[in-house]
C-alpha positions as CSV (number, residue, x, y, z in Angstrom):
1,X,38.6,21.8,-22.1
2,X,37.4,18.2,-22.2
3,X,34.3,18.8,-20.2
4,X,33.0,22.2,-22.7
5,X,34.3,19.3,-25.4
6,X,31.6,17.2,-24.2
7,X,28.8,19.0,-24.9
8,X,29.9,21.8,-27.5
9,X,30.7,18.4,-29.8
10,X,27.4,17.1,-29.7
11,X,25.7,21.1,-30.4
12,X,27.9,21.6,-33.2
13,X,27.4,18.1,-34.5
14,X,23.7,19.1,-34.7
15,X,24.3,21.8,-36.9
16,X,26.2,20.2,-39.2
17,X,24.1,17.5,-39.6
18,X,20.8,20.0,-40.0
19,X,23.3,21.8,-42.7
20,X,23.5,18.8,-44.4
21,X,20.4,18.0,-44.4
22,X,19.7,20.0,-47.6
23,X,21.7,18.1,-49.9
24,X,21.5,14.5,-48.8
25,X,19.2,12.6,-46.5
26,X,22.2,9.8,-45.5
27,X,24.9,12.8,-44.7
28,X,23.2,13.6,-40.9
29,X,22.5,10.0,-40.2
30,X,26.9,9.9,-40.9
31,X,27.7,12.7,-39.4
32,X,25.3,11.9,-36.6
33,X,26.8,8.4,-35.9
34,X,30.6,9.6,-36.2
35,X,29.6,12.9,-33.4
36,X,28.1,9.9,-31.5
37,X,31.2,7.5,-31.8
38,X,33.4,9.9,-30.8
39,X,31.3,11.1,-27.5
40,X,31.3,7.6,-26.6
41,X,35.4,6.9,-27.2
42,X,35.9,10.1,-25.0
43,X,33.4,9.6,-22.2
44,X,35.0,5.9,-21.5
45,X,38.3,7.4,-21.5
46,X,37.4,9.7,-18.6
47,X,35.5,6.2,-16.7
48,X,38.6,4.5,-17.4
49,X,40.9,7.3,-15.8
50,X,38.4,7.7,-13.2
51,X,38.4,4.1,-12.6
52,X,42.4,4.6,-12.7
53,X,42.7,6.9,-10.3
54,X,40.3,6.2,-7.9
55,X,39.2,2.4,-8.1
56,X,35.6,1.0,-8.3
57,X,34.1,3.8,-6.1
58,X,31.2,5.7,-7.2
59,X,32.4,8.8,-5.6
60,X,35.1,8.8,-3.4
61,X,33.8,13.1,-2.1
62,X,36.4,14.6,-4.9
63,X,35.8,15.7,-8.0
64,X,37.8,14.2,-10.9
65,X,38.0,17.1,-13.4
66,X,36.5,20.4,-13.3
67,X,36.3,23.6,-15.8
68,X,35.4,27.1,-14.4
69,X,35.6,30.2,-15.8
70,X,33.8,33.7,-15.1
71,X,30.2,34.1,-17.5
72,X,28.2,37.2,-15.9
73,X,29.8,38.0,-13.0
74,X,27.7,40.7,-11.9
75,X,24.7,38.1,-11.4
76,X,26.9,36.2,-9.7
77,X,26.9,33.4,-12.9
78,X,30.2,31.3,-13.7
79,X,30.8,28.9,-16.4
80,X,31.3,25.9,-13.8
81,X,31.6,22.3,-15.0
82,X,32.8,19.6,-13.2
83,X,32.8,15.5,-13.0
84,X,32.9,12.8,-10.1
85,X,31.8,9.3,-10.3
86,X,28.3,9.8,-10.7
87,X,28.6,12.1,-13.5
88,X,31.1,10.4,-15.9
89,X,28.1,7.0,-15.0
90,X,25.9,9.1,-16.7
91,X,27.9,10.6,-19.2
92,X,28.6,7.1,-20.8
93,X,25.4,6.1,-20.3
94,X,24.3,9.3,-22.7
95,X,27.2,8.0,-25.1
96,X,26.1,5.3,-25.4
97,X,22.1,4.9,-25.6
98,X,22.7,8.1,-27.9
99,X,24.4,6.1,-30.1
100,X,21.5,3.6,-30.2
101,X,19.1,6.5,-31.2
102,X,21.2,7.4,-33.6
103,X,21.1,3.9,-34.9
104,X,17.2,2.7,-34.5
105,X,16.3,6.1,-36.4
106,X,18.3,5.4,-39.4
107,X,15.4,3.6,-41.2
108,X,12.6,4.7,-39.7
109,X,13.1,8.5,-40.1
110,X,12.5,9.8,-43.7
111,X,11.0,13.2,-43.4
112,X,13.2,16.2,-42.8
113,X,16.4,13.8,-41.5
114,X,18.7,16.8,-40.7
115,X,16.8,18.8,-38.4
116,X,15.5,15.2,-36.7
117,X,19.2,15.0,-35.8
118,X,19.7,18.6,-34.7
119,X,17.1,18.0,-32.4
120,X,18.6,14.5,-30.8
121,X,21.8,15.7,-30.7
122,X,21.0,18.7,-28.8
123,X,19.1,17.1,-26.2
124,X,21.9,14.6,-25.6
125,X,24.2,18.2,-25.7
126,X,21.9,19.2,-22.5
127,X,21.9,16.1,-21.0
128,X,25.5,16.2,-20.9
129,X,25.3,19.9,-19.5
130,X,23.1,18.8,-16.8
131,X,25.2,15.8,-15.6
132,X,27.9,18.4,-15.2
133,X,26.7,21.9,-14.6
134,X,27.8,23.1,-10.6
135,X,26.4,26.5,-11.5
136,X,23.0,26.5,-10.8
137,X,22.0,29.1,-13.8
138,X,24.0,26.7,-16.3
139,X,22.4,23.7,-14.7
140,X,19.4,25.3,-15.5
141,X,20.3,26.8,-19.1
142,X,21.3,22.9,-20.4
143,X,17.6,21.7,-18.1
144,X,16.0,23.9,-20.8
145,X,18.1,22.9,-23.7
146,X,17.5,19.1,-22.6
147,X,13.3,19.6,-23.1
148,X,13.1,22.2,-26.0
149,X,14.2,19.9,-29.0
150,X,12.2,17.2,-27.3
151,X,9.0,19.2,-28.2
152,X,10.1,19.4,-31.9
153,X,11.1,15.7,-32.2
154,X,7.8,14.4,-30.4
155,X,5.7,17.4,-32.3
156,X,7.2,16.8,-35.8
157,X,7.9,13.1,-36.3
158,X,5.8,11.4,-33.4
159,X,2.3,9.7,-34.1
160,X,-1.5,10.9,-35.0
161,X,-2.1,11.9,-31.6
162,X,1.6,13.8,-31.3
163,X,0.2,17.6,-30.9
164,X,-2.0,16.9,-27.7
165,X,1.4,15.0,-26.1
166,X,3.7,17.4,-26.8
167,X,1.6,20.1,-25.6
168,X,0.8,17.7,-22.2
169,X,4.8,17.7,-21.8
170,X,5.5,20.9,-22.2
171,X,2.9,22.5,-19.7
172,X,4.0,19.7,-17.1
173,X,8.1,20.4,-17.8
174,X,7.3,24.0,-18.1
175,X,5.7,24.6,-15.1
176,X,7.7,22.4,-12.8
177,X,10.8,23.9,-14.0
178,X,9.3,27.3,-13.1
179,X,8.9,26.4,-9.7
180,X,12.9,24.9,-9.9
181,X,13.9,28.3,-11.3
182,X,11.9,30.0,-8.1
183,X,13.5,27.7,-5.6
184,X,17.2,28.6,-7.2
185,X,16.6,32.4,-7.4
186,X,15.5,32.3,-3.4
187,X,18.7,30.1,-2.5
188,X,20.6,32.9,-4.9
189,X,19.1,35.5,-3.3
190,X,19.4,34.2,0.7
191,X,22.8,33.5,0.0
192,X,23.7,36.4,-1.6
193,X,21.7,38.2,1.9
194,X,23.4,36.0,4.3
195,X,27.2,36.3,2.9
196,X,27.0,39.7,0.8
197,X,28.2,37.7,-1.9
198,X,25.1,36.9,-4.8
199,X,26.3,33.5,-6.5
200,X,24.9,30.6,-8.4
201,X,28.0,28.3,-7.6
202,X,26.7,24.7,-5.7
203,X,29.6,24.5,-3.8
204,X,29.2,27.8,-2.2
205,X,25.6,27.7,-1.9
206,X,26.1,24.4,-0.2
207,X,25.1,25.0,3.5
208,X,23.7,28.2,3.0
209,X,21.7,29.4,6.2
210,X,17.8,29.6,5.6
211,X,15.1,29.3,8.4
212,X,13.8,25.5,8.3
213,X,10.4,26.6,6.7
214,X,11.7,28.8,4.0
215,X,14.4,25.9,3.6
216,X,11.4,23.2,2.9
217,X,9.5,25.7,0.2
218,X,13.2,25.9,-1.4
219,X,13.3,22.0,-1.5
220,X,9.7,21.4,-2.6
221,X,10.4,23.7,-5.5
222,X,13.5,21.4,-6.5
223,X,11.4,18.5,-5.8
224,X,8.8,19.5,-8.2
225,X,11.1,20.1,-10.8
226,X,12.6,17.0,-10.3
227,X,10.1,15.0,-9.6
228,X,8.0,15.2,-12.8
229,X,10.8,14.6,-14.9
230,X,11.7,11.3,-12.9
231,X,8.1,10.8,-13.0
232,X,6.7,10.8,-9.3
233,X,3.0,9.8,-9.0
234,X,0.4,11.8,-9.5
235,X,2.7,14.0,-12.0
236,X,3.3,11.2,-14.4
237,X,0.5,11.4,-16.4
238,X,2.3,13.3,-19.1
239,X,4.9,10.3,-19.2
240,X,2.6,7.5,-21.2
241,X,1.7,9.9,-23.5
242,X,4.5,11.2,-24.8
243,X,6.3,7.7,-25.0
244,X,2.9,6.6,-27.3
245,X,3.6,9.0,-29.6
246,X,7.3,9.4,-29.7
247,X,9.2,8.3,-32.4
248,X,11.5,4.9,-31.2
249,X,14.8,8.0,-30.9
250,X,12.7,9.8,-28.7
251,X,11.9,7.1,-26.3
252,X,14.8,5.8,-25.9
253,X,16.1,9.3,-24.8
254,X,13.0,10.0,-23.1
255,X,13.3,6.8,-20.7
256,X,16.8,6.5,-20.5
257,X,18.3,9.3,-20.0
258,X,15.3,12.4,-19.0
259,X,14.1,10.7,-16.3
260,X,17.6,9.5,-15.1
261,X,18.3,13.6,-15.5
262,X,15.4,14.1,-12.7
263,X,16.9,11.1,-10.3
264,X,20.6,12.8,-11.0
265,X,18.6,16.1,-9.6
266,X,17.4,14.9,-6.4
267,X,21.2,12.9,-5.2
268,X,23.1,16.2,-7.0
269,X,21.3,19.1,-5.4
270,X,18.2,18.2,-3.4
271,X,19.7,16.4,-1.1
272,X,23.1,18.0,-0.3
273,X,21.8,21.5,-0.4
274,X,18.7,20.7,1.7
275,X,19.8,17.6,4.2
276,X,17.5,18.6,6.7
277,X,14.3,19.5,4.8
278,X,14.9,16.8,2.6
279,X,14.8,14.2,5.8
280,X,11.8,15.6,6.8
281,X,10.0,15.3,4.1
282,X,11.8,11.8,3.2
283,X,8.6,10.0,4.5
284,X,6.0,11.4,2.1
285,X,8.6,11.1,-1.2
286,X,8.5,7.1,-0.1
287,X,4.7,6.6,0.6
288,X,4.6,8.7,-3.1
289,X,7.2,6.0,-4.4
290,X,5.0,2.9,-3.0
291,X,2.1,4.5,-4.6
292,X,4.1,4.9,-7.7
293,X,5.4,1.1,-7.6
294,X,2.2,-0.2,-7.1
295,X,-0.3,2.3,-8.9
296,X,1.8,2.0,-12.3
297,X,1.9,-1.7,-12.4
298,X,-1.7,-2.3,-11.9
299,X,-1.9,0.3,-14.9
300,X,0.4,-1.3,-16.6
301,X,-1.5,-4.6,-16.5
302,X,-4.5,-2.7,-18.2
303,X,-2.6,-1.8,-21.4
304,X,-3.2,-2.7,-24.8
305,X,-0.8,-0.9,-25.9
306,X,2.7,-1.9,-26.1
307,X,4.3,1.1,-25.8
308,X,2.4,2.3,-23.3
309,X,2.8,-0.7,-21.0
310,X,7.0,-0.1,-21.2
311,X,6.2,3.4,-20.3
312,X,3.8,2.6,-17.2
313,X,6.6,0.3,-16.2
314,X,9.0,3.0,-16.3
315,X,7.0,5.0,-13.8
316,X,6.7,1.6,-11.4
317,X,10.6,1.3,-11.7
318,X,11.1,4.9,-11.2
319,X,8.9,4.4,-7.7
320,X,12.1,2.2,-6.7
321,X,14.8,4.9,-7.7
322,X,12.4,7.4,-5.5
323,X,12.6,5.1,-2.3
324,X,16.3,4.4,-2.5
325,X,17.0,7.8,-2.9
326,X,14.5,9.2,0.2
327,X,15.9,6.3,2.5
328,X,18.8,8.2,3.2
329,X,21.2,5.6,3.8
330,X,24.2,4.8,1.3
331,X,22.9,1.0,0.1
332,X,19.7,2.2,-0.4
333,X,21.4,5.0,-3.2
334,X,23.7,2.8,-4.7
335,X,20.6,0.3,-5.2
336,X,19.0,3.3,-7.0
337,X,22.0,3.6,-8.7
338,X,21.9,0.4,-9.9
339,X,18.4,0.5,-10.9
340,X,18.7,4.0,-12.4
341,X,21.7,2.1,-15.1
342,X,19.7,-1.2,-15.6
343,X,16.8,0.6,-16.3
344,X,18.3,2.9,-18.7
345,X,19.7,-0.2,-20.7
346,X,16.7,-2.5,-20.9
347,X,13.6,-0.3,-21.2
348,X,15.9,1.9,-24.0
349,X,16.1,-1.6,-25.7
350,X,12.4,-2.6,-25.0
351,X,11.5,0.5,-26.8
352,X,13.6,0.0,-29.8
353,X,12.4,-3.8,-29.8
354,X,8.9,-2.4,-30.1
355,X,9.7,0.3,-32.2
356,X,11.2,-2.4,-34.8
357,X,7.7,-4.5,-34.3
358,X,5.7,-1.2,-35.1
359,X,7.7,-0.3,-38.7
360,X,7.0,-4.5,-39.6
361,X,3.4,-4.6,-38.5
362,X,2.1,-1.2,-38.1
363,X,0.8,-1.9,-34.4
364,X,1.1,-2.1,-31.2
365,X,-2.0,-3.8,-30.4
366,X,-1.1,-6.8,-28.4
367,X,-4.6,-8.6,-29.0
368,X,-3.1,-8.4,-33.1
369,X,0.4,-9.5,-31.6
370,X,-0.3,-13.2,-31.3
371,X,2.0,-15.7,-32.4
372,X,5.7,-14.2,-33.2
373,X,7.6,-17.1,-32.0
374,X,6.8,-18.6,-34.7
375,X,7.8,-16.0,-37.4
376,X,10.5,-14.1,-35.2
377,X,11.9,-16.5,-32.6
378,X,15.2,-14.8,-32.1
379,X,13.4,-11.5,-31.5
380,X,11.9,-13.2,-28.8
């Protein structure tokens, strides 16, 4: 039960912390920290076990610890959960920048406090569904539970311009995640035609027989719904504007561990359920990363506006993690990989490092920036 643990922790933490919200405006920012404290201490205790058992690899093919159980069996959905390498990565990597969320909103956030951490501490409970979900309908159940509370906390505590951002995410999540949800109901469906058994299970539906050109509409569909989350150039545009107006929580999140959620989608079930559609189309996903790379730094040398140059940098940096993954070879994924972590770390930190200059200044106008060594040097 360690795996329904995870996330169940972090969704009942929420509502306790909402719930306490009424009487006292420190209790969720407590309760919050201790839910996040003890996420962490178990996720580095399934890496070190990991580690234990199976060395330094990323993923040796096996999976370390699973948990399945039978949901809806009639639609062919199962309550399927399982970890290898590359999950438990992520999981501490949720532990842990949610614990700096937690930590850079304790000042900043004034106005309704408890239902500001309901909402972070269910998105980091979907985040850790969708790093361990091998049910396709679940995966998808914690992909929605990820994005809803990150409309509240950008639409509710984000800057002036907050409505016209949260409304530019949620048409762009919304409608690539349709097309996901279109592109799991046809593998569903094909399966279910091929075998006489309908399932949602990723290890069954794994090699499923489908005609190459149905096969590539199956992987474009995932690769939509991946690839506006990660962002992927020319669906990124949403990206800049929601980090401008997110609170300092919310982009940390947002750049360190929703985009990682759309990378985590293309090596988890892109790839490995559609090897051969994926290959073919491997060449256009790396000319859109080179555009991305290049496009979003030349952007990013434009900006005034602090926050937004971290985010155009994000979608550069993501252009990297696109062409590692397309490349098809196993250094170019573990350089992703290692991109995909260090990124996490230091653009979650930029933003907090900004969000800190924004509370002491009131801008992010780098033309009214000038001069901080003086006045700050060890924040430089």
């Amino acid at each position: 039960m360690t795996l329904t643990f995870l996330f169940a922790w972090l969704l009942f933490g929420g509502l306790v912390a909402w719930l306490s919200g009424r009487w006292s405006k420190n209790a969720p920012r407590w309760i919050s920290l201790i839910v996040m404290i003890v996420h962490l201490i178990v996720t580095v205790k399934l890496w070190i076990a990991y580690l234990a058992q199976t060395g330094l690899g990323l993923n040796t093919g096996q999976w370390f610890m699973s948990e399945k159980a039978a949901w809806i069996p009639q639609w062919g959905i199962s309550y399927f959960l399982a970890i290898d390498g590359l999950s438990i990565l992520l999981l501490v990597l949720t532990s842990f920048l949610g614990l700096l969320a937690v930590a850079c909103s304790w000042k900043g956030i004034q106005e309704k406090v408890g239902f500001f951490h309901f909402n972070l501490l269910w998105i980091l409970a979907g985040i850790t569904g969708v790093f361990m979900a091998l049910d396709l309908f679940l995966f998808y159940f914690f992909w929605e539970i990820m994005l809803i509370p990150l409309y509240f906390l950008i639409g509710i505590w984000g800057h002036s311009n907050r409505i016209y951002a949260t409304l530019k995410f949620f048409i762009f999540t919304q409608a690539s995640g349709l097309f996901m949800l279109i592109s799991i109901l046809g593998l569903f469906f094909i399966h279910g035609h091929n075998t006489g058994q309908y399932t949602f299970n990723y290890l069954e539906l794994i090699g499923t027989s489908v005609s190459p050109k149905i096969a590539f509409w199956l992987m474009l569909g995932f690769f939509l719904g991946f690839g506006v989350k990660l962002p992927v150039v020319p669906f990124h545009t949403w990206l800049p504007d929601a980090h401008t107006e997110a609170p300092t929580a919310g982009s940390v999140v947002l750049a360190g561990l929703v985009l990682k959620a759309g990378a985590y989608g293309f090596i988890r079930f892109l790839m490995p359920l559609f090897p051969q559609a994926g290959k073919e189309f491997a060449l256009v996903a790396m000319i859109l990363g080179i555009i991305g790379i290049i496009y979003a730094a030349v952007v990013a040398f434009a900006q005034t506006d602090l926050k937004r140059l971290v985010a155009y940098t994000s979608v550069s940096h993501m252009g990297f993690v696109l062409l590692g993954i397309f490349a098809w070879n196993q250094l170019a994924l573990q350089g992703a990989m290692m991109i995909i972590i260090s990124h996490a770390l230091s653009t979650g930190a930029l933003f907090i490092l900004v969000g800190d200059l924004y509370d002491r200044l009131h801008t992010r106008d780098m033309d009214k920036l000038g001069g901080l060594w003086d006045v700050v040097p060890r924040f430089g």
